[in-house]
C-alpha positions in Angstrom: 59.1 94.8 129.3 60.2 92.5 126.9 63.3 90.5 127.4 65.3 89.3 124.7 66.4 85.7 125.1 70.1 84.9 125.6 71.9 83.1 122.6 72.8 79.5 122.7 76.7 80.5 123.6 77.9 77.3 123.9 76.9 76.8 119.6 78.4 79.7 118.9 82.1 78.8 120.5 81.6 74.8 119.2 80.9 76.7 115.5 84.0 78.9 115.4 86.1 76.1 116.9 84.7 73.5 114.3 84.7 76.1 111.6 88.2 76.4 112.4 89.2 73.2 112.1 87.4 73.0 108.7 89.0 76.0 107.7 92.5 74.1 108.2 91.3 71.0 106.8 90.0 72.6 103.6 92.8 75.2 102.8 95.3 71.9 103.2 93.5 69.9 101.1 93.2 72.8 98.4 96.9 73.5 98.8 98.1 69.9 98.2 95.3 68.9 95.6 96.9 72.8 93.9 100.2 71.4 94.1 100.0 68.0 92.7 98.2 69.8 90.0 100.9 72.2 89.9 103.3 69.6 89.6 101.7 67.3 87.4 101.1 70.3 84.6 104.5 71.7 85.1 106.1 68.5 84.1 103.8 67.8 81.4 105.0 71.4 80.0 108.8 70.6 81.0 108.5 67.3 78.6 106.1 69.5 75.7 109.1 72.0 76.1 111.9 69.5 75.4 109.9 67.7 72.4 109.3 71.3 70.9 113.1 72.1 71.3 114.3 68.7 69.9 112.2 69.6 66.9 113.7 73.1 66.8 117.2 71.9 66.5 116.3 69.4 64.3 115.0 71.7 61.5 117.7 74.0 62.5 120.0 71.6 61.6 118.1 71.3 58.4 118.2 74.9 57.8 121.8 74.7 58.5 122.5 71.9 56.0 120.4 73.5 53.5 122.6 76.8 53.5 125.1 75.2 52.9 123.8 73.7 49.9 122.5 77.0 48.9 126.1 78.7 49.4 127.8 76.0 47.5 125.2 76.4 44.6 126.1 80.0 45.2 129.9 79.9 45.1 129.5 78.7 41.8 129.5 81.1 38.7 126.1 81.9 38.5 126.3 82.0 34.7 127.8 78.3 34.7 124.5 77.0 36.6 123.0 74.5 34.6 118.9 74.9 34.5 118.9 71.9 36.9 121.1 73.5 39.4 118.9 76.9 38.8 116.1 74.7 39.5 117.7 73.0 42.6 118.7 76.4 43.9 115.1 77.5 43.7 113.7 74.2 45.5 116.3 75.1 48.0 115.9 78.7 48.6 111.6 77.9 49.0 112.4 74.8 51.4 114.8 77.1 53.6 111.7 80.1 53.3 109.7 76.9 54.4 111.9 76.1 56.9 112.3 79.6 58.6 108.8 79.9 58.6 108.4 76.5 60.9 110.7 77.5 62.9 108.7 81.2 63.7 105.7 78.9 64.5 108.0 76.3 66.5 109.6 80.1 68.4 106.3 81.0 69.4 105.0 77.4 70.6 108.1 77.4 72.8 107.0 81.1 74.3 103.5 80.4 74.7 104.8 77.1 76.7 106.8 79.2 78.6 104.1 82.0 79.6 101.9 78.6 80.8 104.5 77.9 82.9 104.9 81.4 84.4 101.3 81.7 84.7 100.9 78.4 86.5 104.1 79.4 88.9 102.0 82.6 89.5 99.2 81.1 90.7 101.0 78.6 93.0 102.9 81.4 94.6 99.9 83.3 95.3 98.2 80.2 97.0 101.6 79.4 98.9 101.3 83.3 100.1 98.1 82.9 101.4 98.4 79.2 102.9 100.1 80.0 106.0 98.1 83.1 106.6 94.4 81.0 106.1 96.0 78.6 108.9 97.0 80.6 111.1 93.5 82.2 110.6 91.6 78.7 111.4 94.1 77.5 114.4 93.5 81.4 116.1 89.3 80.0 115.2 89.7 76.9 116.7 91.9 78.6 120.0 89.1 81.5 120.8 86.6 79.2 120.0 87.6 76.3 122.0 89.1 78.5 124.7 85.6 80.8 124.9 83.4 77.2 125.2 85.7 75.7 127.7 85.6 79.0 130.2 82.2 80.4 129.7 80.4 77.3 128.8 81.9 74.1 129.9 83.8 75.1 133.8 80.3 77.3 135.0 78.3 73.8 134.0 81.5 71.8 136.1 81.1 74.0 139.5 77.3 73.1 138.9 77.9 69.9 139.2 80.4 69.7 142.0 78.1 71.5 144.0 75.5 69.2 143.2 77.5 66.6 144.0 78.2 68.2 147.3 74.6 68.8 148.5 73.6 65.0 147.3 76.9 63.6 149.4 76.0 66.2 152.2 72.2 65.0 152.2 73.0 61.2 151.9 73.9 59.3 155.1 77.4 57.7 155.7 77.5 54.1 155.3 79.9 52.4 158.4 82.6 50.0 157.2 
């Protein structure tokens, strides 16, 4: 009958110990390179954010000083206006519709910052969930596979020896001091 050959046991337990240890090694490497990434994006958002809000309040400020303007005009007797004051409220009234406008585009660059952000914080937490969970994995790799080459592999090929060592001794003549 035909016997199937034994497999190489001791490769298997080195390659789930070793695979271990690369499983560690890797999901570390990933998890720092992730978070200096992480880091480095988040506080290139943090500084986009604050240069997209100092130009919000400026032309808010702007928007402010031009209704003002455009109240004064207003407080006036409408029918005392010179043309140049009609004119000058017009200019006004378009620069503030301007104005409002820029600041609906600056609104929505400040929220699509802020969804990068969250998306980006997202994605970190979901590595930093896993993290501790693919180590564990890789050290419980290393342990069975370390463990398994050590007792099946390693202590049968020690007695081996020892009794090898024993017969050659036995066999070998004393030498007198």
């Amino acid at each position: 009958m035909f016997q199937v050959p034994n497999l190489p046991h001791d490769n298997l337990y080195k390659f789930l110990a070793f695979s271990g240890l690369a499983l560690i090694i890797t999901v570390n490497f990933f998890y720092y390179t992730v978070f200096q990434d992480f880091l480095a994006r988040s506080s290139k958002m943090i500084v986009g954010q604050e240069k997209v809000l100092d130009r919000y309040n400026a032309k808010m400020r702007d928007l402010d000083r031009l209704e003002s303007d455009v109240d004064r005009l207003v407080a006036k007797d409408t029918h005392l206006l010179s043309a140049d004051e009609v004119k000058q409220l017009r200019d006004r009234l378009s620069e503030q519709q301007a104005l409002s406008i820029e600041l609906k585009g600056i609104t929505h660059e400040l929220w699509g910052e802020g969804q990068e952000v969250d998306y980006r914080s997202y994605q970190f937490d979901q590595l930093a969930t896993l993290w501790p969970w693919a180590n564990l994995l890789g050290l419980a790799l290393m342990i069975i596979g370390s463990s398994l080459w050590y007792v099946r592999v390693q202590r049968p090929q020690d007695q081996v020896l020892a009794k090898q060592l024993r017969e050659i001794s036995a066999r070998r003549p004393r030498l007198k001091a």
